[in-house]
C-alpha distance (Angstrom), angle and dihedral (degrees) to the residues before:
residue distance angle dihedral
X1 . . .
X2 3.74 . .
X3 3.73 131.7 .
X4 3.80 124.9 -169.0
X5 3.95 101.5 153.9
X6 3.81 92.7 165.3
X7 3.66 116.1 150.9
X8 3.91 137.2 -151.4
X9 3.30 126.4 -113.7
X10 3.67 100.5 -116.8
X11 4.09 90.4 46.4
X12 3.63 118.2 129.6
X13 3.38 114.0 -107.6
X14 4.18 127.8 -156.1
X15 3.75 128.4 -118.5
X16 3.32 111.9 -107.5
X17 4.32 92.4 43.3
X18 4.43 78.3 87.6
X19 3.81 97.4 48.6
X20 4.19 98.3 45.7
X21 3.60 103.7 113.1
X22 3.76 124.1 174.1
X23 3.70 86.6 -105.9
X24 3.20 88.7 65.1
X25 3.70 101.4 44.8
X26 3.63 89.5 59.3
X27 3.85 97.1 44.8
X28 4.11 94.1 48.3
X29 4.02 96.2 40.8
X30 3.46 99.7 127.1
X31 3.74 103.2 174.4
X32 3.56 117.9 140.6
X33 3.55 123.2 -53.0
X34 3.15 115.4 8.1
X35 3.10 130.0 146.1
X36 4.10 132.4 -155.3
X37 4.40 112.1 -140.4
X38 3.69 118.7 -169.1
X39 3.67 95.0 -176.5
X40 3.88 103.1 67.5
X41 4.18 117.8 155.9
X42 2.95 115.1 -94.1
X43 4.16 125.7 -152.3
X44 3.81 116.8 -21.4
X45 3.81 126.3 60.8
X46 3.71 153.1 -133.6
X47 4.17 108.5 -127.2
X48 3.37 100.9 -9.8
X49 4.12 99.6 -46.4
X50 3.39 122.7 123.4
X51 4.08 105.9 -117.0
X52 3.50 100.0 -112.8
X53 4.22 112.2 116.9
X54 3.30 121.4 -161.7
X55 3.92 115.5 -103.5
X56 3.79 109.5 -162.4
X57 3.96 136.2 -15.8
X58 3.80 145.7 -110.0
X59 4.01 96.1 -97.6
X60 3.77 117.5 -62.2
X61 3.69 123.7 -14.3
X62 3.77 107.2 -102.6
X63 4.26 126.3 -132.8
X64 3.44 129.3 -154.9
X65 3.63 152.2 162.5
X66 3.88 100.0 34.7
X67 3.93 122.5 -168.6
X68 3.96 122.1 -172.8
X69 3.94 83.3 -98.0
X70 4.14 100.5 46.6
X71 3.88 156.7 -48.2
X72 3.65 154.1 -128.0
X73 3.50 137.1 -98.5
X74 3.98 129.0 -162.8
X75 3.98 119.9 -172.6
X76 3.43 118.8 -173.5
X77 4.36 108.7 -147.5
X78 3.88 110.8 -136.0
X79 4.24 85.0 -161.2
X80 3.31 140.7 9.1
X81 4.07 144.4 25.5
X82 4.49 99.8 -37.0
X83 3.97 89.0 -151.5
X84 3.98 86.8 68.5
X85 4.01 86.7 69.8
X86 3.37 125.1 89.9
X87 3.94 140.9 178.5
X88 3.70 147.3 -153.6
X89 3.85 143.0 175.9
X90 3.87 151.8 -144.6
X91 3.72 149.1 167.1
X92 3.62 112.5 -79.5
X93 3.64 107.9 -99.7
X94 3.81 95.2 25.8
X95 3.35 127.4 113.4
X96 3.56 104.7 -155.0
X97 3.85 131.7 56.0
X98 3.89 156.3 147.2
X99 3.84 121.1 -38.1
X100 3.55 115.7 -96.2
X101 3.41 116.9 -86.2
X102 3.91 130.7 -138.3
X103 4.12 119.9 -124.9
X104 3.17 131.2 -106.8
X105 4.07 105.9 -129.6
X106 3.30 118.9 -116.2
X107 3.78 112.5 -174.4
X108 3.80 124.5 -45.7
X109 4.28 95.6 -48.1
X110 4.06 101.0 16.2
X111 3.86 132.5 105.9
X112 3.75 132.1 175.7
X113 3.36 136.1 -175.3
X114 4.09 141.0 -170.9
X115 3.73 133.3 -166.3
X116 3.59 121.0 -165.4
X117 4.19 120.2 -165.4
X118 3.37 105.1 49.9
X119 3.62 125.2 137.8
X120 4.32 126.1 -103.0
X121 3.98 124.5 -90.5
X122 3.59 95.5 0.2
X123 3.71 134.1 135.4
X124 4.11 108.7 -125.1
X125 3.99 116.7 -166.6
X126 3.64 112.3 -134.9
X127 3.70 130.6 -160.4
X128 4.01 129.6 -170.0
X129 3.55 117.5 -157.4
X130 4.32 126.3 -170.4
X131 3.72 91.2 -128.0
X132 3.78 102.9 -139.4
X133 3.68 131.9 -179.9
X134 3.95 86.4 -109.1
X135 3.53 99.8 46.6
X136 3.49 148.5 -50.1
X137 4.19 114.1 -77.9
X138 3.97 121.5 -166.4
X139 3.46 112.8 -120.6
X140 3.86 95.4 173.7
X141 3.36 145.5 2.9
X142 3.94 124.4 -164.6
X143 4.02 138.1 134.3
X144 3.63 146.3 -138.6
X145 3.43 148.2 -166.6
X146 3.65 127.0 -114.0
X147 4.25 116.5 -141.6
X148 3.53 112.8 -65.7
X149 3.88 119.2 -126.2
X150 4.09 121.7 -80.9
X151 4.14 101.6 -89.8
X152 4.07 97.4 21.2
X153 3.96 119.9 110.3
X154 3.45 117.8 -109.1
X155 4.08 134.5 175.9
X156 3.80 133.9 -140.1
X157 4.16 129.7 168.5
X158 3.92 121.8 -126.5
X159 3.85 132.3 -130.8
X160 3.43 127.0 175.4
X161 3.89 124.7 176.4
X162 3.27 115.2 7.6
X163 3.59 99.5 159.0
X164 4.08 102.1 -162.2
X165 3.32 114.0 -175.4
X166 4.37 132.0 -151.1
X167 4.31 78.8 -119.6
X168 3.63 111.3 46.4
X169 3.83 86.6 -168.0
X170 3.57 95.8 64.0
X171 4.16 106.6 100.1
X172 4.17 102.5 -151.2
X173 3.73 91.5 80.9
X174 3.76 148.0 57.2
X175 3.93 121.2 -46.5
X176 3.72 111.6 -115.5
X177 3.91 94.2 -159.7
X178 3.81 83.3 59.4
X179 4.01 92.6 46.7
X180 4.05 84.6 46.5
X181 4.16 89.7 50.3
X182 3.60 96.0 41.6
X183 3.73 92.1 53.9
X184 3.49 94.1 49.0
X185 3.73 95.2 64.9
X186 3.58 88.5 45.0
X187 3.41 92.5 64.1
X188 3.18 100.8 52.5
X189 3.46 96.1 60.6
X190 3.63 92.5 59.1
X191 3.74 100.3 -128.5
X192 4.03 115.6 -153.1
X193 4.24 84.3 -131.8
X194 3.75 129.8 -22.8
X195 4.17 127.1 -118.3
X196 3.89 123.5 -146.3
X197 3.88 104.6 -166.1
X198 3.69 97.9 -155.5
X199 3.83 142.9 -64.1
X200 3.91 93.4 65.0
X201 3.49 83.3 154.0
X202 4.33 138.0 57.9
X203 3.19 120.0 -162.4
X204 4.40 100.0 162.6
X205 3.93 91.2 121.9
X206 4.05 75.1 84.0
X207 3.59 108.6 40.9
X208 3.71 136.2 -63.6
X209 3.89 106.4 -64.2
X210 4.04 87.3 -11.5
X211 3.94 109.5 144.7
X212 3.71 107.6 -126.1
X213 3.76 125.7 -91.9
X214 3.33 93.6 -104.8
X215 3.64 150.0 11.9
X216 4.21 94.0 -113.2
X217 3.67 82.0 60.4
X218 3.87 104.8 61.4
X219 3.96 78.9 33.3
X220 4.43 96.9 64.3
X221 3.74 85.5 37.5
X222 3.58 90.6 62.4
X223 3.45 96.1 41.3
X224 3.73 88.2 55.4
X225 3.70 87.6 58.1
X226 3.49 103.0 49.5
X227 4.17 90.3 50.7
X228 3.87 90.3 51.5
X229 3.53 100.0 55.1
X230 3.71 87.4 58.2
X231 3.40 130.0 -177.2
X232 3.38 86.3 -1.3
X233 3.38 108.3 87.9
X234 3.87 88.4 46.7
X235 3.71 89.7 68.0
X236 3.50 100.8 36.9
X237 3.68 131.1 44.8
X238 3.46 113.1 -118.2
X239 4.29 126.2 -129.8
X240 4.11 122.5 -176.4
X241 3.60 139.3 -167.0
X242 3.83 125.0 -153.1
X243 3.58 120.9 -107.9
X244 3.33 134.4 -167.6
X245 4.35 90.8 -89.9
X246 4.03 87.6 52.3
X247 4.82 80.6 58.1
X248 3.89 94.1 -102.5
X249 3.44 85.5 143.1
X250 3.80 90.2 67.2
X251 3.64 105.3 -130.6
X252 3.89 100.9 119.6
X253 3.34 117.0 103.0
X254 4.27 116.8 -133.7
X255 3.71 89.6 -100.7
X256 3.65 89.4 54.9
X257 3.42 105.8 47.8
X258 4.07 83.2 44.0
């Protein structure tokens, strides 16, 4: 399956593509599972962490790197303190499982995960849970499927230059109604994992092949990407190439790319 939602620059664009903030990515996210608290901690902490659980996510959790014996998971937090989340697996169709795991912290809003053991070319349900003082509560469910056997058949969908931008309004860059579209038919042919071949990202509102101004930048488009893809990449694990956007083309100097 191929995506290459790239739009002119004289293309109509809707409404609301100016008014979609990040803030409103996270709030609207709507990907399976998640649930909405309205009694979070406030100040004070268990061990050391300040009480403050995380209430939904940044679109779907993400998986990657899968052996025949496991895989990661990374979940971005849209609120609250990331080391409050926590994870756990099974067999699909099983009731019963590991004990949930705590995250590793990845920045001020990421969490990642790895499970080791598992069986080849299966699909394993995952669940992440904000871990709070008066319970656990399910803030997504999705699966994946760990690397099939040498010699057995597997499947995977294609995209190709999507082109998302930090500002979905701006026109010189891929259409993220087409991204949106795209992965909604690849999720519905339940894909073993999913590869991007390059140019996930757009960044012309800067300059042809220009790195962004800053690091926030590259940082919301990607975000962006992640939360149009869906569910998508929370049943699938994802794979990417670099294109010429992500500085294959070697021109960025250390700083830059820093």
């Amino acid at each position: 399956m191929l995506s290459e939602p790239r739009r002119s620059w004289n293309r109509s664009r809707a409404p609301w593509r100016g008014l979609l903030t990040l803030a409103a990515v996270a709030a609207a996210v709507g990907c399976g599972g998640i649930a909405q608290r309205s009694d979070t901690t406030g100040s004070g902490g268990v061990g050391g962490r300040t009480a403050n659980p995380p209430t939904r996510l940044v679109g779907a959790p993400l998986s990657f790197s899968p052996t025949t014996h496991g895989f990661g998971l990374n979940a971005v937090a849209a609120d609250g303190n990331p080391s409050w989340l926590a994870a756990r697996v099974r067999a699909a169709g099983t009731t019963t499982g590991g004990d949930a795991a705590s995250a590793t912290v990845r920045g001020t809003d990421g969490a990642e995960w790895r499970w080791d053991g598992l069986a080849p070319g299966l699909r394993y349900e995952y669940e992440v849970l904000s871990a709070d003082v008066a319970g656990p509560v399910l803030l997504y469910s999705g699966s994946t499927v760990t690397q099939r056997q040498p010699g057995d058949s597997f499947t995977f969908a294609l995209f190709t230059d999507s082109h998302i931008g930090a500002d979905l309004a701006y026109s010189n860059q891929g259409d993220p109604d087409v991204l949106s579209a795209v992965s909604t038919e690849a999720r519905a042919a339940a894909p073993d994992f999913v590869l991007h071949l390059g140019d996930m990202l757009d960044f012309h509102q800067y300059g042809f092949n220009d790195p962004p101004p800053d690091a926030s930048v590259t940082r919301a488009a990607y975000l962006y990407y992640r939360t149009l893809l869906g569910d998508t990449i929370g049943l699938a694990a994802h794979f990417l190439t670099i294109g010429n956007w992500e500085g294959e083309d070697g021109t960025y100097t250390a700083e830059e790319i820093e």
